[in-house]
PDB file with SEQRES, HELIX, SHEET and CRYST1 records, atoms N, CA, C and O in Angstrom:
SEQRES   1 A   87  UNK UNK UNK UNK UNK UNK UNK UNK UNK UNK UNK UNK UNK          
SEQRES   2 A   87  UNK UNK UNK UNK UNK UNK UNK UNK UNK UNK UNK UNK UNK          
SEQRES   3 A   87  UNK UNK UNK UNK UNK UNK UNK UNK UNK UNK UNK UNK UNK          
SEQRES   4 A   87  UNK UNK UNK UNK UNK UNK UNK UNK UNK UNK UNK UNK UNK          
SEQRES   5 A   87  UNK UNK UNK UNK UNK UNK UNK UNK UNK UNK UNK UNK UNK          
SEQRES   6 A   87  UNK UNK UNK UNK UNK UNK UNK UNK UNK UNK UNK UNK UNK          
SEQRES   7 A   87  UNK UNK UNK UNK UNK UNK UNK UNK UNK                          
HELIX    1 AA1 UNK A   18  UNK A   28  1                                  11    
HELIX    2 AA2 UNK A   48  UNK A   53  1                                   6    
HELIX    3 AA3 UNK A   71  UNK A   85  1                                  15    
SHEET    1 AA1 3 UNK A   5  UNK A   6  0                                        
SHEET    2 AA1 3 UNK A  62  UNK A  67 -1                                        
SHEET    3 AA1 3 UNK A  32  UNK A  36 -1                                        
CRYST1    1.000    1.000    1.000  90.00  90.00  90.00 P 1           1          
ATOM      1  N   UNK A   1      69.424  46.274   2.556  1.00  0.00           N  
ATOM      2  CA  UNK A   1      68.966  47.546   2.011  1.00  0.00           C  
ATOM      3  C   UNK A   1      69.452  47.642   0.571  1.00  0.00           C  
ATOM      4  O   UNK A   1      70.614  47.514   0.184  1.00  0.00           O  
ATOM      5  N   UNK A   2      68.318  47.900  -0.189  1.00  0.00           N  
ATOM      6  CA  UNK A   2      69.072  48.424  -1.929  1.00  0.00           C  
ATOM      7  C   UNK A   2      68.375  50.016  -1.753  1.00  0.00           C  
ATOM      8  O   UNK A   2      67.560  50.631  -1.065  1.00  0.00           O  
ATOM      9  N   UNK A   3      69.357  50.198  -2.942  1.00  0.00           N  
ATOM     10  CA  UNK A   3      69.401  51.629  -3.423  1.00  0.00           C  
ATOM     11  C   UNK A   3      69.494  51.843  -4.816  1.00  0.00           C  
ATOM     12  O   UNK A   3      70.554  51.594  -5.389  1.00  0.00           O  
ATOM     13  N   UNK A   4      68.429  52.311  -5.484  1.00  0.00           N  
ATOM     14  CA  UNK A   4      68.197  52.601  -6.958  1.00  0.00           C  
ATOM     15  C   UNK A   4      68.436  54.665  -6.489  1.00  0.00           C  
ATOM     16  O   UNK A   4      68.440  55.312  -5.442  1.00  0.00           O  
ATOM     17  N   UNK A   5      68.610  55.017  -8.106  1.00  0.00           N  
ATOM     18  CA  UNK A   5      67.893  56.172  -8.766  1.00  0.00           C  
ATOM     19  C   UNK A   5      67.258  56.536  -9.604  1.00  0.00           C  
ATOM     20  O   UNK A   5      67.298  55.970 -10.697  1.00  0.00           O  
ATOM     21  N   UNK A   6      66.680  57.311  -9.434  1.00  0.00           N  
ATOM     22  CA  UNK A   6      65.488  58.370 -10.814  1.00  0.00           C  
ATOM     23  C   UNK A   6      65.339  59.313 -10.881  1.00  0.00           C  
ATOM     24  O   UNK A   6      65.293  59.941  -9.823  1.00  0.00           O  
ATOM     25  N   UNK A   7      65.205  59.868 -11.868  1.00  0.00           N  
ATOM     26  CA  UNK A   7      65.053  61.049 -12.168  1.00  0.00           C  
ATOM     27  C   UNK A   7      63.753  61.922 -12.557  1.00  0.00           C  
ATOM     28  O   UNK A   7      63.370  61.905 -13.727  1.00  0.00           O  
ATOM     29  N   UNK A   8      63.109  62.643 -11.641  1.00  0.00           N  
ATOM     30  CA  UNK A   8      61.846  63.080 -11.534  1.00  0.00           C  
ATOM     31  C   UNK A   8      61.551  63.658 -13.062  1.00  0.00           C  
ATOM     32  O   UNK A   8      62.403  64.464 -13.437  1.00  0.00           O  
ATOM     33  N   UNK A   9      60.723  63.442 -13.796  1.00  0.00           N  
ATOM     34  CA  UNK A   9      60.160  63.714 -14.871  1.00  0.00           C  
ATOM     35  C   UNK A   9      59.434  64.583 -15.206  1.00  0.00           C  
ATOM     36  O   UNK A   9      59.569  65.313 -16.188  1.00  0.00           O  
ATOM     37  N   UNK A  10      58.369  64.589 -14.211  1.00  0.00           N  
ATOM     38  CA  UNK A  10      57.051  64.893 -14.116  1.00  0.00           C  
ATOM     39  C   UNK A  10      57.457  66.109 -14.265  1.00  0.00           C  
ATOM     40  O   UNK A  10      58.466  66.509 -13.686  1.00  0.00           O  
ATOM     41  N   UNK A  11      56.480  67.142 -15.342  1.00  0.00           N  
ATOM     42  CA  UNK A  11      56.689  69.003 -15.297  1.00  0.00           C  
ATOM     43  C   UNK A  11      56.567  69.751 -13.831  1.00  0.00           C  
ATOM     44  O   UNK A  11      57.410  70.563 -13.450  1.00  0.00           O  
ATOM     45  N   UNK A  12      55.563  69.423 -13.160  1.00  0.00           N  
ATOM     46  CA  UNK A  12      55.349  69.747 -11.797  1.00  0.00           C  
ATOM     47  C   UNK A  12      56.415  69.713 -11.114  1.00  0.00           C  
ATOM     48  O   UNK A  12      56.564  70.633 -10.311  1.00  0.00           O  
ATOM     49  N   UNK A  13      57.314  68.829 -11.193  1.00  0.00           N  
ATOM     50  CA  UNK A  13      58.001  68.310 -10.286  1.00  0.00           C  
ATOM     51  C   UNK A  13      57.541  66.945  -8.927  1.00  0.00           C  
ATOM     52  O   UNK A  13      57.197  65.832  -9.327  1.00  0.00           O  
ATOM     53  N   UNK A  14      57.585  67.153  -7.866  1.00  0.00           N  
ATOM     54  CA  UNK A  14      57.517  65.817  -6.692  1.00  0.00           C  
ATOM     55  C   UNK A  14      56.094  66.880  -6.323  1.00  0.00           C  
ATOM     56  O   UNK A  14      56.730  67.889  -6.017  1.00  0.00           O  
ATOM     57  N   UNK A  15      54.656  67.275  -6.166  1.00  0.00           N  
ATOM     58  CA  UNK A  15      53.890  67.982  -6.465  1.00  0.00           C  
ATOM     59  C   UNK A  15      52.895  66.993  -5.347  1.00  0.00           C  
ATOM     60  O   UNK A  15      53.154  65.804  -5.537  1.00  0.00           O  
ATOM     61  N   UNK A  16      52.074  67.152  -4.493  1.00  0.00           N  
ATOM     62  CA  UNK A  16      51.455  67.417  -3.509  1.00  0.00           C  
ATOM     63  C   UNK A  16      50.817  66.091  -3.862  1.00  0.00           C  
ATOM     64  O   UNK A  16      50.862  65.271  -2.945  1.00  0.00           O  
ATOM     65  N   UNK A  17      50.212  65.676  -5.023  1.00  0.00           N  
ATOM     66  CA  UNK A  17      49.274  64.605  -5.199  1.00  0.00           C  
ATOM     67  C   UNK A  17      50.105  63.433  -5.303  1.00  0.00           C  
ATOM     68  O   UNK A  17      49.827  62.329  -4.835  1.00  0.00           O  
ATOM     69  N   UNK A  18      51.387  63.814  -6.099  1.00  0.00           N  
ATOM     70  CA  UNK A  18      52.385  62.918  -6.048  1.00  0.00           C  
ATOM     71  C   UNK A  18      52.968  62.163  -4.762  1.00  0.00           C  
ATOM     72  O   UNK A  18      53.094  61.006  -4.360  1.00  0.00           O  
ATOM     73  N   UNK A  19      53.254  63.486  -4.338  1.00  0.00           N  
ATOM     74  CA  UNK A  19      53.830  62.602  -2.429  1.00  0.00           C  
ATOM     75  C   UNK A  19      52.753  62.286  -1.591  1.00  0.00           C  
ATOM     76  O   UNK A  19      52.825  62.043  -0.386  1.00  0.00           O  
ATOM     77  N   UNK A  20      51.634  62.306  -2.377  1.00  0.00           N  
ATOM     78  CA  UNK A  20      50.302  61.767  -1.744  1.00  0.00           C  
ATOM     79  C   UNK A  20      50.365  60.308  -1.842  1.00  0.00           C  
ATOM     80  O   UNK A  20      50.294  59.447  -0.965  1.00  0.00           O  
ATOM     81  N   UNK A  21      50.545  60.211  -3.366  1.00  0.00           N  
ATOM     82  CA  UNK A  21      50.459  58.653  -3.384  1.00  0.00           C  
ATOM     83  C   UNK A  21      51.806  57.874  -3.487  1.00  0.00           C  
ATOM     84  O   UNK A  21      51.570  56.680  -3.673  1.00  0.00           O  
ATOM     85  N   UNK A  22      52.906  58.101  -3.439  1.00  0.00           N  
ATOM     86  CA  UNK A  22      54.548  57.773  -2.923  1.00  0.00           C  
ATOM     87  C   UNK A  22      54.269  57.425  -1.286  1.00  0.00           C  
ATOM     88  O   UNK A  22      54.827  56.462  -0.759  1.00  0.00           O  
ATOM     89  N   UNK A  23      53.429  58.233  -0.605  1.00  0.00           N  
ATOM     90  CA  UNK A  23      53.451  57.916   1.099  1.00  0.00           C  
ATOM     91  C   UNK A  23      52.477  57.203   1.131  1.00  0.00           C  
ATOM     92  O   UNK A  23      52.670  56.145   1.729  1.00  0.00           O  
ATOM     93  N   UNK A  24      51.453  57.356   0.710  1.00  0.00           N  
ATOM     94  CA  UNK A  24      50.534  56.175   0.782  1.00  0.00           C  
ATOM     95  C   UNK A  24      50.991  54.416   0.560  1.00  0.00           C  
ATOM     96  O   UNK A  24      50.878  53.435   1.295  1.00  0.00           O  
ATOM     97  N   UNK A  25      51.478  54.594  -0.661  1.00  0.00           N  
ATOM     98  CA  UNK A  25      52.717  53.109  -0.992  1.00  0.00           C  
ATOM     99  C   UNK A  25      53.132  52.754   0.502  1.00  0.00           C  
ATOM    100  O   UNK A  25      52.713  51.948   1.333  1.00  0.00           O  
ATOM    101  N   UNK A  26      54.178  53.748   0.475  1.00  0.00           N  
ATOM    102  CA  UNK A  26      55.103  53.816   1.810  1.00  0.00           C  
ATOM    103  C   UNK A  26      54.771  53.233   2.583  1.00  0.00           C  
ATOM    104  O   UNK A  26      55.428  52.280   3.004  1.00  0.00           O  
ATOM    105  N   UNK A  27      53.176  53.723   3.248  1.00  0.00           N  
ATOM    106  CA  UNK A  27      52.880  53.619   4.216  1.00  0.00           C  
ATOM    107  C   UNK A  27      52.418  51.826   4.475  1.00  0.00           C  
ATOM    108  O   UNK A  27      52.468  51.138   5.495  1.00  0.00           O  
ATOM    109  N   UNK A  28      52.018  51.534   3.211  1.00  0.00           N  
ATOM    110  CA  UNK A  28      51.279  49.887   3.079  1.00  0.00           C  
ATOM    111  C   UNK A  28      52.466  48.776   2.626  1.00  0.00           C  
ATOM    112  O   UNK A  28      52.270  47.648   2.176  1.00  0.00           O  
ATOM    113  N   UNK A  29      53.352  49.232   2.801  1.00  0.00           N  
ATOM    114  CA  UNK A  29      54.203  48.167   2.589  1.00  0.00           C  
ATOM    115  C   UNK A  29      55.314  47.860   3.754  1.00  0.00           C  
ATOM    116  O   UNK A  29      55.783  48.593   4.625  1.00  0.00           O  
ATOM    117  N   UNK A  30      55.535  46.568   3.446  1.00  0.00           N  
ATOM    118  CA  UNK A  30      56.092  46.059   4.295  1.00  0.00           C  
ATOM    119  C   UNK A  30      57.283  45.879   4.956  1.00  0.00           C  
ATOM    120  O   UNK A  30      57.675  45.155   5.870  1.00  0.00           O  
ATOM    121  N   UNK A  31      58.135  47.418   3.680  1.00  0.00           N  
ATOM    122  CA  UNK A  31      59.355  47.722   4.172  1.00  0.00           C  
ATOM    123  C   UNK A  31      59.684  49.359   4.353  1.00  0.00           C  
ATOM    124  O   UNK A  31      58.700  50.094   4.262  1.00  0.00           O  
ATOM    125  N   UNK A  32      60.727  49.866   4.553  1.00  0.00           N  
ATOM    126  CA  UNK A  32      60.888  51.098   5.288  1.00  0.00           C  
ATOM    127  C   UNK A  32      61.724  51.488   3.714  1.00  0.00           C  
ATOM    128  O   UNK A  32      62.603  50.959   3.033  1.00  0.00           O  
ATOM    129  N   UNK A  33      60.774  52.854   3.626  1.00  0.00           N  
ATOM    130  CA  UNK A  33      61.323  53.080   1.817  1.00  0.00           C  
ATOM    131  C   UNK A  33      61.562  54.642   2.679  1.00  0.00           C  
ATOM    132  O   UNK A  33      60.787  55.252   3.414  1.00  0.00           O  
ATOM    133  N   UNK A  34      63.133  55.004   2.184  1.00  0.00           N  
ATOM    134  CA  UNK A  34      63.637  56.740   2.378  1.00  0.00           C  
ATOM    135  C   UNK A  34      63.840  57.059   0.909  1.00  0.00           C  
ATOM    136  O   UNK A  34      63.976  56.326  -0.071  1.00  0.00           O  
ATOM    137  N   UNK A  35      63.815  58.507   1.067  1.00  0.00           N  
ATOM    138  CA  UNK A  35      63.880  59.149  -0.470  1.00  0.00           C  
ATOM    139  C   UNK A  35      65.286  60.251  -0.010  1.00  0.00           C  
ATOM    140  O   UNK A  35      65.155  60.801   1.083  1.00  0.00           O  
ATOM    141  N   UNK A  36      66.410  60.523  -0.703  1.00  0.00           N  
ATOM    142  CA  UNK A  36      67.347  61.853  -0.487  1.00  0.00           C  
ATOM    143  C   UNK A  36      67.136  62.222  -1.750  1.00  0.00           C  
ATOM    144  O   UNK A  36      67.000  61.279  -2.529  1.00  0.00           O  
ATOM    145  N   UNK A  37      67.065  63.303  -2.207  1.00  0.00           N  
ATOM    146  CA  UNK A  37      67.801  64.742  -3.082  1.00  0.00           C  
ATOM    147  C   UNK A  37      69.227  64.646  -2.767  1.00  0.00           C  
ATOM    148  O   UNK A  37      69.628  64.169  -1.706  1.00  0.00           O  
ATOM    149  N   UNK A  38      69.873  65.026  -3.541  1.00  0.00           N  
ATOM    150  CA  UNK A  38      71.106  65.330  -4.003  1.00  0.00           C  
ATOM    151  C   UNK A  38      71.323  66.403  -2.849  1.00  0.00           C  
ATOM    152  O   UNK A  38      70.726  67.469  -3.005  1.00  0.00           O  
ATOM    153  N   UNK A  39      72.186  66.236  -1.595  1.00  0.00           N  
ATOM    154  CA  UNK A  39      72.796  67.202  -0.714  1.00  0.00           C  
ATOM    155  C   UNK A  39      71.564  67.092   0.321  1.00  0.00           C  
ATOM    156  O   UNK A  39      71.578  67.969   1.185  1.00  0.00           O  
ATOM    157  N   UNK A  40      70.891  66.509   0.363  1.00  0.00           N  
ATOM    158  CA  UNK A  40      69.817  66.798   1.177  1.00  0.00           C  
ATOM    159  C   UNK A  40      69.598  65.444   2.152  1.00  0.00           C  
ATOM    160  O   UNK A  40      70.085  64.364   1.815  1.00  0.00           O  
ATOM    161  N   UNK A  41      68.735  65.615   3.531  1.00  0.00           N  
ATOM    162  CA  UNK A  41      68.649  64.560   4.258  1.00  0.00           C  
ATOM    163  C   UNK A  41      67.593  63.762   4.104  1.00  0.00           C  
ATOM    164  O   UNK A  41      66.564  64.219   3.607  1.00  0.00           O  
ATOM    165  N   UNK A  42      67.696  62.185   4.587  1.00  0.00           N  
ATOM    166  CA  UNK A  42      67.043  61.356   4.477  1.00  0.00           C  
ATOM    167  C   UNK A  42      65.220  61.428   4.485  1.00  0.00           C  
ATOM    168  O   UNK A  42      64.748  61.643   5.601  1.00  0.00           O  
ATOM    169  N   UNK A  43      64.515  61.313   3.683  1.00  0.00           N  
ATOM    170  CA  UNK A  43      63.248  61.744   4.194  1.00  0.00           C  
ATOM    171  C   UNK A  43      62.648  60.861   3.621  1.00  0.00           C  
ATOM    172  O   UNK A  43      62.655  60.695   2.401  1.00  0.00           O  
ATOM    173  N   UNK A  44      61.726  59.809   4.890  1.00  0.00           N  
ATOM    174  CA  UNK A  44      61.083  58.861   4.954  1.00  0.00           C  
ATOM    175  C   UNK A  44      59.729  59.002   4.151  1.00  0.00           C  
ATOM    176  O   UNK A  44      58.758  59.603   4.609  1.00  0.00           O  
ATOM    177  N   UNK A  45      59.752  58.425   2.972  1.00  0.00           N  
ATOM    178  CA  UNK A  45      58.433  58.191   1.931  1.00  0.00           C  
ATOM    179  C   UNK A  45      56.990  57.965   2.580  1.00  0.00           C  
ATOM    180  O   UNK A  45      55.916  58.042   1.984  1.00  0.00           O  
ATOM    181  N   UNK A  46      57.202  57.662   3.954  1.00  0.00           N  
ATOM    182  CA  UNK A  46      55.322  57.401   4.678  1.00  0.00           C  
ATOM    183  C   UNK A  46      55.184  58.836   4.915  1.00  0.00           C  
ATOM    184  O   UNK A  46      54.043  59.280   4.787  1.00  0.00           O  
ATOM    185  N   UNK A  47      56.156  59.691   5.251  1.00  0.00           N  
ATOM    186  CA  UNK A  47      55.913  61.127   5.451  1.00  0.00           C  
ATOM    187  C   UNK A  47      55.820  61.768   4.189  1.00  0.00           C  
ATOM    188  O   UNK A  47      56.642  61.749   3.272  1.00  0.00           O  
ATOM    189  N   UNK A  48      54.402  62.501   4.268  1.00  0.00           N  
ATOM    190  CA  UNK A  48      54.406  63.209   2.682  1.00  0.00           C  
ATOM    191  C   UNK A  48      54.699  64.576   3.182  1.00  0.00           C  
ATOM    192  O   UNK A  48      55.155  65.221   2.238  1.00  0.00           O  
ATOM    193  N   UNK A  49      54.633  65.298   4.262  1.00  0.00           N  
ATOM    194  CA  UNK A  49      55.554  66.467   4.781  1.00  0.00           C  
ATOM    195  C   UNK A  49      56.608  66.290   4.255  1.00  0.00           C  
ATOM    196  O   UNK A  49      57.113  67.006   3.390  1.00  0.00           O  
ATOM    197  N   UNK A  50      57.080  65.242   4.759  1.00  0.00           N  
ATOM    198  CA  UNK A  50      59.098  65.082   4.399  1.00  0.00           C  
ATOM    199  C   UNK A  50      59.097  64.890   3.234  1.00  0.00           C  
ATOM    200  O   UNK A  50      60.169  65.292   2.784  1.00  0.00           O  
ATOM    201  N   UNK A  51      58.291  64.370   2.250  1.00  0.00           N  
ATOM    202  CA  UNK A  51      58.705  64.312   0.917  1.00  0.00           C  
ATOM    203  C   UNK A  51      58.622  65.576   0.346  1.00  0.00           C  
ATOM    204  O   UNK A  51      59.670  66.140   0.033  1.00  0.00           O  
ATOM    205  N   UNK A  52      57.413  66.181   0.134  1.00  0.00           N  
ATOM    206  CA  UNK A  52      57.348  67.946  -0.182  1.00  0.00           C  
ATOM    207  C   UNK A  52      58.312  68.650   0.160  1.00  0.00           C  
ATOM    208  O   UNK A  52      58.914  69.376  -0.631  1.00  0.00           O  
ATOM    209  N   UNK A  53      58.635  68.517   1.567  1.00  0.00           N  
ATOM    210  CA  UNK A  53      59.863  69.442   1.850  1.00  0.00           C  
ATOM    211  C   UNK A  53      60.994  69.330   1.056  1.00  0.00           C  
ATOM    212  O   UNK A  53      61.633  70.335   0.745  1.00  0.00           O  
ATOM    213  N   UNK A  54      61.409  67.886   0.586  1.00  0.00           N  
ATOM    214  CA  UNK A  54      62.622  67.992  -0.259  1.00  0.00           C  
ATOM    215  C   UNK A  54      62.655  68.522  -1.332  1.00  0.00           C  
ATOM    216  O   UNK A  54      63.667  68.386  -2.019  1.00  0.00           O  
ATOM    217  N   UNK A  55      61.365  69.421  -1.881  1.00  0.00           N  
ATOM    218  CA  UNK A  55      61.431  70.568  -2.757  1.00  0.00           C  
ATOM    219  C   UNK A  55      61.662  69.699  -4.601  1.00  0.00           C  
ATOM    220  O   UNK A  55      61.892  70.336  -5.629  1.00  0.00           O  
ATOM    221  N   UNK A  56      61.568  68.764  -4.546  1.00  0.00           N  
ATOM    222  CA  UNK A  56      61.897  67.930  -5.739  1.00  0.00           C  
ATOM    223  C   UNK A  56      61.414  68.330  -7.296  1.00  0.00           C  
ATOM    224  O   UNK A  56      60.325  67.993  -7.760  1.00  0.00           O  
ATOM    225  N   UNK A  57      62.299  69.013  -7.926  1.00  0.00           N  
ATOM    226  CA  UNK A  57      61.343  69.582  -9.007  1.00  0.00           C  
ATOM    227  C   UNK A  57      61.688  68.175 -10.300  1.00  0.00           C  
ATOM    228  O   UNK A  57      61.852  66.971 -10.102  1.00  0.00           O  
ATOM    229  N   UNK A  58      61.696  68.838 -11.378  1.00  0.00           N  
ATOM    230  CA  UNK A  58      61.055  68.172 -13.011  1.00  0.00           C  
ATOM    231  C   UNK A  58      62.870  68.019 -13.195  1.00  0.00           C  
ATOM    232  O   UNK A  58      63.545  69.043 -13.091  1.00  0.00           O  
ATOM    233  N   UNK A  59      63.579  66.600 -13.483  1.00  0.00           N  
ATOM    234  CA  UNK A  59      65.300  66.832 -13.363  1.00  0.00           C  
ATOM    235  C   UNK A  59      65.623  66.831 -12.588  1.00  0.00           C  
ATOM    236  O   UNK A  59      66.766  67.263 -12.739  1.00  0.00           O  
ATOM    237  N   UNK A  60      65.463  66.615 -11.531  1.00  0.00           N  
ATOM    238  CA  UNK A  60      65.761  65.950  -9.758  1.00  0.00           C  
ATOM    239  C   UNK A  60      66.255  64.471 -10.161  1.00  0.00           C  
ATOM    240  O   UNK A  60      65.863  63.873 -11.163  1.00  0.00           O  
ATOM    241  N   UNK A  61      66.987  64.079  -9.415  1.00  0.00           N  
ATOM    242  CA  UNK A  61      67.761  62.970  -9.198  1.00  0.00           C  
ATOM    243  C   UNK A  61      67.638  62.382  -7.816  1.00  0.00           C  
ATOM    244  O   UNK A  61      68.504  62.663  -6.989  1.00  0.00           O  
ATOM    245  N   UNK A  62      66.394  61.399  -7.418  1.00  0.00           N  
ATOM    246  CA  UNK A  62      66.078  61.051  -6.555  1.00  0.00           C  
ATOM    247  C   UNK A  62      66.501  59.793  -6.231  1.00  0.00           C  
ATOM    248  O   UNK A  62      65.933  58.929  -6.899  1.00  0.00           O  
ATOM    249  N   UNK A  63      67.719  59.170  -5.023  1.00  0.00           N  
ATOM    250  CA  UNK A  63      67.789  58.275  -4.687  1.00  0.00           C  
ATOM    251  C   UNK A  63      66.879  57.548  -3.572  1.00  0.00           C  
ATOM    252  O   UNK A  63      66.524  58.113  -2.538  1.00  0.00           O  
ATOM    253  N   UNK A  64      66.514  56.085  -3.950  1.00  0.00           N  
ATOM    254  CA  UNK A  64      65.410  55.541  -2.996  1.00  0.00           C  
ATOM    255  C   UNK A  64      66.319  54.700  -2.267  1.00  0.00           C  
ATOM    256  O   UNK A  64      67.353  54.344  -2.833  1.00  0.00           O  
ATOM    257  N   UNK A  65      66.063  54.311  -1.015  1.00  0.00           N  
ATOM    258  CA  UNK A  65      66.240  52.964  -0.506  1.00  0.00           C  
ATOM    259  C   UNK A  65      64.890  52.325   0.135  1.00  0.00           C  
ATOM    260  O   UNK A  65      63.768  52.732   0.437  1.00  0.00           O  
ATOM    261  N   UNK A  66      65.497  51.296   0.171  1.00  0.00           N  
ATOM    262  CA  UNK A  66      64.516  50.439   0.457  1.00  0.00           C  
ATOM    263  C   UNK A  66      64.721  48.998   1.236  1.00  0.00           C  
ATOM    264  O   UNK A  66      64.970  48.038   0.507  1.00  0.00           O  
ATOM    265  N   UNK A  67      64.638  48.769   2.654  1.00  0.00           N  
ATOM    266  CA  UNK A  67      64.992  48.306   3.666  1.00  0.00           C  
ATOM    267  C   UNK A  67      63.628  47.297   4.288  1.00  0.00           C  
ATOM    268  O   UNK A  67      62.594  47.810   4.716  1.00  0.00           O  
ATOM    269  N   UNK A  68      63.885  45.662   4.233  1.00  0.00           N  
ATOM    270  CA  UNK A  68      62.875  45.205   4.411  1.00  0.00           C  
ATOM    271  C   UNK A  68      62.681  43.815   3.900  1.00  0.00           C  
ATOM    272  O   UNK A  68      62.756  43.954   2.680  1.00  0.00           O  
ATOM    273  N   UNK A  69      62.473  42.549   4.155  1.00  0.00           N  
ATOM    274  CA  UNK A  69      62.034  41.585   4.154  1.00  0.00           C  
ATOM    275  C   UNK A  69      61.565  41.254   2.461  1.00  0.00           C  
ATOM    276  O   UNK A  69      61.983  40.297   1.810  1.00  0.00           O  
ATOM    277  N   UNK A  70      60.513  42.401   1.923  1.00  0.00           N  
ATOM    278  CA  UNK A  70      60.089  42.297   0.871  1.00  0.00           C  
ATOM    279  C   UNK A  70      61.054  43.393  -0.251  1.00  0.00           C  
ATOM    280  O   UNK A  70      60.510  43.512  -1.349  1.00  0.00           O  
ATOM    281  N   UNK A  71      62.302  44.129  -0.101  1.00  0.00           N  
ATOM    282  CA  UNK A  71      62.767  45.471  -0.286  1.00  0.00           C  
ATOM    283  C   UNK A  71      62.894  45.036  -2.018  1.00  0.00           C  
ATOM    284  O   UNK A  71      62.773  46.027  -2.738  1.00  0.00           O  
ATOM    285  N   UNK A  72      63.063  44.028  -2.595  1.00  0.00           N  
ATOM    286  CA  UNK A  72      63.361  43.847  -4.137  1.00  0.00           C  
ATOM    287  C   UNK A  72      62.072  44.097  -4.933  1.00  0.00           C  
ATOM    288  O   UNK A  72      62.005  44.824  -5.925  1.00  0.00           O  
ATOM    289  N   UNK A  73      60.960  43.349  -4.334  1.00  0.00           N  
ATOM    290  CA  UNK A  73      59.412  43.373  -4.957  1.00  0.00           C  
ATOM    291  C   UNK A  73      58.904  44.651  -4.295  1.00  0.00           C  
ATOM    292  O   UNK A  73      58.017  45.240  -4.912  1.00  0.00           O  
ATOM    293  N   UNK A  74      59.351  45.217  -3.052  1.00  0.00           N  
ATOM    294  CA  UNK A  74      58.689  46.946  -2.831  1.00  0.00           C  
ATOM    295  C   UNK A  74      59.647  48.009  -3.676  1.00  0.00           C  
ATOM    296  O   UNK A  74      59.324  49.156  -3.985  1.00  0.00           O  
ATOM    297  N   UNK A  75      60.927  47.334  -3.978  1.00  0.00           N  
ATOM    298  CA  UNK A  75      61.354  48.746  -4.711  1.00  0.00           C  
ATOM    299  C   UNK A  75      61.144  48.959  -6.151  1.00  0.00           C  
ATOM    300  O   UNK A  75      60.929  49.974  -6.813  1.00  0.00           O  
ATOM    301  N   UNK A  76      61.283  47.568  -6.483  1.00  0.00           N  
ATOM    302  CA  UNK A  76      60.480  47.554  -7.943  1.00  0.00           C  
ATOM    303  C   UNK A  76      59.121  48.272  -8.206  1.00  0.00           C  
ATOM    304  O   UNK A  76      58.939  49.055  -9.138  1.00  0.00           O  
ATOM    305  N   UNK A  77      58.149  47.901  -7.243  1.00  0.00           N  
ATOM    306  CA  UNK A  77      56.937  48.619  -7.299  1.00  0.00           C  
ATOM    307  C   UNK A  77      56.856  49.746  -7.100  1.00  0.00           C  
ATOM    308  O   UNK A  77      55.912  50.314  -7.650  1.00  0.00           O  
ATOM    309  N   UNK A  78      57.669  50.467  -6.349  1.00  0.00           N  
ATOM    310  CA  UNK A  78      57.829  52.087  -6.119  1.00  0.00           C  
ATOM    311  C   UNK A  78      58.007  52.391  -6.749  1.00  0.00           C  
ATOM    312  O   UNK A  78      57.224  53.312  -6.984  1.00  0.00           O  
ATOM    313  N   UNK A  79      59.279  52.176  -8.074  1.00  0.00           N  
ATOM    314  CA  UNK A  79      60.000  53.040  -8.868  1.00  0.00           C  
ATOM    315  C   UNK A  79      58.747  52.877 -10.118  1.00  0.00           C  
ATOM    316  O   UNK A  79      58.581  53.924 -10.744  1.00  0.00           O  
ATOM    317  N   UNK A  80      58.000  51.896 -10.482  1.00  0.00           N  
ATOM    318  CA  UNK A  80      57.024  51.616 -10.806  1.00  0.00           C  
ATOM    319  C   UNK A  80      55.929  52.630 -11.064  1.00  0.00           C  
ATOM    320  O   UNK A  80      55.544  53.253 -12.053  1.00  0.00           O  
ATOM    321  N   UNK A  81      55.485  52.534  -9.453  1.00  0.00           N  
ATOM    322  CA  UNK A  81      55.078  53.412  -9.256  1.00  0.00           C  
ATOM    323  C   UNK A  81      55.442  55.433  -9.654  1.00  0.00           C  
ATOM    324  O   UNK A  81      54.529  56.154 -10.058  1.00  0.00           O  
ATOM    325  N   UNK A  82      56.279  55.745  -9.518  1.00  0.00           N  
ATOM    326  CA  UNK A  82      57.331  56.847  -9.628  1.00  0.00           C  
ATOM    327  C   UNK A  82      56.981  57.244 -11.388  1.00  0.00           C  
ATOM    328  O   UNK A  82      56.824  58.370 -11.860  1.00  0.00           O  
ATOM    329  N   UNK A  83      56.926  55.825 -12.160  1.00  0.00           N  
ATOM    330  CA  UNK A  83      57.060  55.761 -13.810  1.00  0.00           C  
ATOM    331  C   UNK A  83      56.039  56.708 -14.074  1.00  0.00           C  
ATOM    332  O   UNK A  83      56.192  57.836 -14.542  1.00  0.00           O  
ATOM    333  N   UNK A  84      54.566  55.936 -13.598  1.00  0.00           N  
ATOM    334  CA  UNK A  84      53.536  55.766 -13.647  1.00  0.00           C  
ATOM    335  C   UNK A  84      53.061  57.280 -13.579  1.00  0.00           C  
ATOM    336  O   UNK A  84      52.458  57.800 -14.518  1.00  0.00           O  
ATOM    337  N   UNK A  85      53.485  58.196 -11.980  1.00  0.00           N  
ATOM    338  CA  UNK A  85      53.234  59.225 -12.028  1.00  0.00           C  
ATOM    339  C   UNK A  85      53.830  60.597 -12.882  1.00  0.00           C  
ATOM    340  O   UNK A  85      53.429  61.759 -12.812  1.00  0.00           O  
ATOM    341  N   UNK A  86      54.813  60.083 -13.621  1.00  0.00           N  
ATOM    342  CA  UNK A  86      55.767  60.833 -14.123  1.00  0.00           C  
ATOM    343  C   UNK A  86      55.292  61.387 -15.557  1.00  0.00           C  
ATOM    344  O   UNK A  86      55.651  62.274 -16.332  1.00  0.00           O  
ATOM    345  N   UNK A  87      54.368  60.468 -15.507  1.00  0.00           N  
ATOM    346  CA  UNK A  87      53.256  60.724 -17.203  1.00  0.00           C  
ATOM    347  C   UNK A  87      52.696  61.962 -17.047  1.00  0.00           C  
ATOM    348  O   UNK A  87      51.955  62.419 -17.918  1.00  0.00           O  
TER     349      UNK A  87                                                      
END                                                                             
């Protein structure tokens, strides 16, 4: 298992279309990616319920893990991913 952080950018914040396509990732890859907030519990990235719920605004400090066979080339691509939406 690795564990990076980031820091949500985006003005919106972690915003409905966002944990649309963070769980979608999630869901197609080949390892088990969790997201925590700062004080908050583990919430599995294929769930875009659980991601919304962690309330993630614009300056959030989001730790990922990422657990899995492929976890170096899926976490790279997530956080990647994460960049990408943060525009």
């Amino acid at each position: 298992m690795i564990t990076r952080r980031m820091t949500i950018e985006n003005p919106l914040g972690l915003h409905a279309a966002y944990a649309a396509r963070l769980a979608a990732f999630a869901r197609k890859s080949g390892s088990s990616i969790f997201l925590r907030k700062k004080g908050k519990k583990l919430a599995r990235a294929a769930d875009m319920v659980a991601v919304l719920g962690m309330l993630v605004r614009a300056g959030d400090e989001l730790e990922i893990l990422v657990d899995g066979l492929d976890e170096i080339e899926d976490m790279q691509k997530f956080m990647e991913l994460i960049i990408s939406l943060d525009r």
